[in-house]
N, C-alpha and C positions, 0 to 999 in steps of 0.2 A: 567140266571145270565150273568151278562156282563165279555166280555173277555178281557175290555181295565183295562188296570192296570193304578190306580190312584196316580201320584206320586206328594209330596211336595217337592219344592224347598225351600231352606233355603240359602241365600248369599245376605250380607249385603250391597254389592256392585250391584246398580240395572240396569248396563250394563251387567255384566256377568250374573247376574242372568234371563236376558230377553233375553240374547243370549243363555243360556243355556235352558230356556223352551221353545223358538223356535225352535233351534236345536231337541231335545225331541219330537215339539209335530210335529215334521214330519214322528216321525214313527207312523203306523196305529194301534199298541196293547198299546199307550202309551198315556195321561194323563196326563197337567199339571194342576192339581183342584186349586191348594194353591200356595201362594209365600209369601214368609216373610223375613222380613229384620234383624232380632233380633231372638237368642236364645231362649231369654221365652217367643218367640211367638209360639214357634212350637208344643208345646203339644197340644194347646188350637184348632189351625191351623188343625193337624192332625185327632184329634177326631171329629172336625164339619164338617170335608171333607169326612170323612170315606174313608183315603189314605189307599193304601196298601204298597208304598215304598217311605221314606223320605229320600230326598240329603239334606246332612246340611255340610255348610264351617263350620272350624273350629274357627276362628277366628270372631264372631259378639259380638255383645255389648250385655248387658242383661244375655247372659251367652254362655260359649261355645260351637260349636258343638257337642263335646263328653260331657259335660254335659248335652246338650238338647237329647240327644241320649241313656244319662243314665234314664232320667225321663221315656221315651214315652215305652223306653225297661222293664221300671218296671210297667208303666201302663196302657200298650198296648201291650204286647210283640209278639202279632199276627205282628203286622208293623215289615217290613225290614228297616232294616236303613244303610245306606251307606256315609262313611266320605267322604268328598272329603277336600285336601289341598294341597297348594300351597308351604308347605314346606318340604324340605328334612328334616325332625326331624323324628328320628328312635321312639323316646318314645313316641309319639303320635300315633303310630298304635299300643303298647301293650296298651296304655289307650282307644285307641277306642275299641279294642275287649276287653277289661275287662268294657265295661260302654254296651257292648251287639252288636257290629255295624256287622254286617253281610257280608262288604265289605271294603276298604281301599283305594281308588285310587286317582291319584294327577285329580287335578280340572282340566286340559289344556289336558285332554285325549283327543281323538277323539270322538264327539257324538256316532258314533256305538259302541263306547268299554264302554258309561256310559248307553247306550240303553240294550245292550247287559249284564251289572251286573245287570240293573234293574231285567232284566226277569231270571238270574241265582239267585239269592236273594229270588224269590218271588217262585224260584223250589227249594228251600230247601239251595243250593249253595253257598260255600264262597266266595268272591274273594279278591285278596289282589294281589297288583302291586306290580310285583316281586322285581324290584329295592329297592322297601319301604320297603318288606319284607327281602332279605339279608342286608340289613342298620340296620336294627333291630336285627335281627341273629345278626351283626358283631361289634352291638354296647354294648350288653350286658342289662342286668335288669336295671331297675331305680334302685340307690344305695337311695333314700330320702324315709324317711317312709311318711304315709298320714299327719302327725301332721307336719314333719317337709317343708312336702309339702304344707298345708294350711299356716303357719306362715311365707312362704317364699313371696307365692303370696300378701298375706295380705302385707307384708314388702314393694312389688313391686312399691308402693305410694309415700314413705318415709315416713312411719309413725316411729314416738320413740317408744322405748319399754314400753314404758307406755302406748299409744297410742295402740298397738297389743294388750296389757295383759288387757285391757280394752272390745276391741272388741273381742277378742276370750274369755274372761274370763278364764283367767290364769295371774299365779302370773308373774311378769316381770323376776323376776330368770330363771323361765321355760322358757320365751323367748329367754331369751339370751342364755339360751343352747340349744334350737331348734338352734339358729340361727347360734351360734357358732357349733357345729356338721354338719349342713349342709355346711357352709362355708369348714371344714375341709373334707367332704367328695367329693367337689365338687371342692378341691385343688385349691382355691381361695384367696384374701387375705381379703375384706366387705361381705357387704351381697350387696351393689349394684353387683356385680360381680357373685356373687353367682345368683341371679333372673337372670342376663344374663346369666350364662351358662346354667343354667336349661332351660332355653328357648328355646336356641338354641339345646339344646340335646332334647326336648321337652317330660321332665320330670314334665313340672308343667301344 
């Protein structure tokens, strides 16, 4: 059995993404098999590689890191998976370990500290960037439940509430009090404002 651990990169952006699997494939137990540019590449990516630890940005098209992170962990959950992002948003590391991610660290780390979660991930190991994690601690839970969380991003377009109550199949009433509820819980005055702040608190 091979000792080199097989890692996918996931970053939609294809400089850092090829600075970061060169950086990578100069350590001698590491492996870059896979690269992908897009979210709902990475399930399909991870199984035809037979990786054993996925770096996925949070931010690509198709879908997001921690959603690409939720799939592979419910259909693959042997894989380590590790976020890596580029924002101080405290609610996107309680969303990446509730979608299963086994590490947490900002993207601009030093190669030996993303070299170095690889191989602590793949020995059972958590790791999470302490900064991201007191931000979290200091920021408190997401106050938005999942329903009023999906109708927020859906809204994130401009769509009308007729428009939402269409694609989510719900009544428009029901939209407008998701939307009105979240707006009040996110101490805002629209809901454009509301998908802002959620964003930046990185609750959605």
């Amino acid at each position: 059995m091979s000792s080199t651990i097989k890692v996918l990169l996931a970053e939609d952006q294809s400089m850092v993404r090829e600075a970061l699997a060169a950086l990578l494939g100069l350590e001698d137990d590491i492996e870059v098999v896979a690269q992908v540019a897009r979210g709902d590449e990475v399930l399909a990516a991870v199984r035809d590689h037979g990786v054993d630890v996925a770096l996925l940005d949070i931010e690509m098209p198709g879908c997001t890191g921690i959603e690409a992170a939720a799939r592979v962990h419910r259909e693959l959950p042997a894989v380590k998976l590790v976020v890596l992002t580029t924002f101080g948003r405290p609610g996107y590391l309680r969303s990446a370990m509730e979608a299963g991610a086994d590490a947490f660290l900002v993207k601009d780390a030093p190669a030996a500290q993303l070299a170095a979660a690889v191989r602590k991930v793949l020995a059972g190991e958590r790791v999470i960037d302490p900064t991201l994690a007191a931000a979290a601690l200091a920021e408190g839970a997401n106050p938005l439940t999942d329903r009023e969380r999906e109708v927020l991003r859906a809204a994130a377009d401009g769509s009308t509430n007729a428009e939402l109550a269409a694609a989510l199949h719900l009544s428009q009433g029901t939209v407008r009090n998701y939307l009105s509820t979240a707006i009040q819980k996110l101490a805002v005055r629209n809901r454009a404002e509301a998908v802002r702040r959620a964003r930046e608190k990185g609750w959605l």
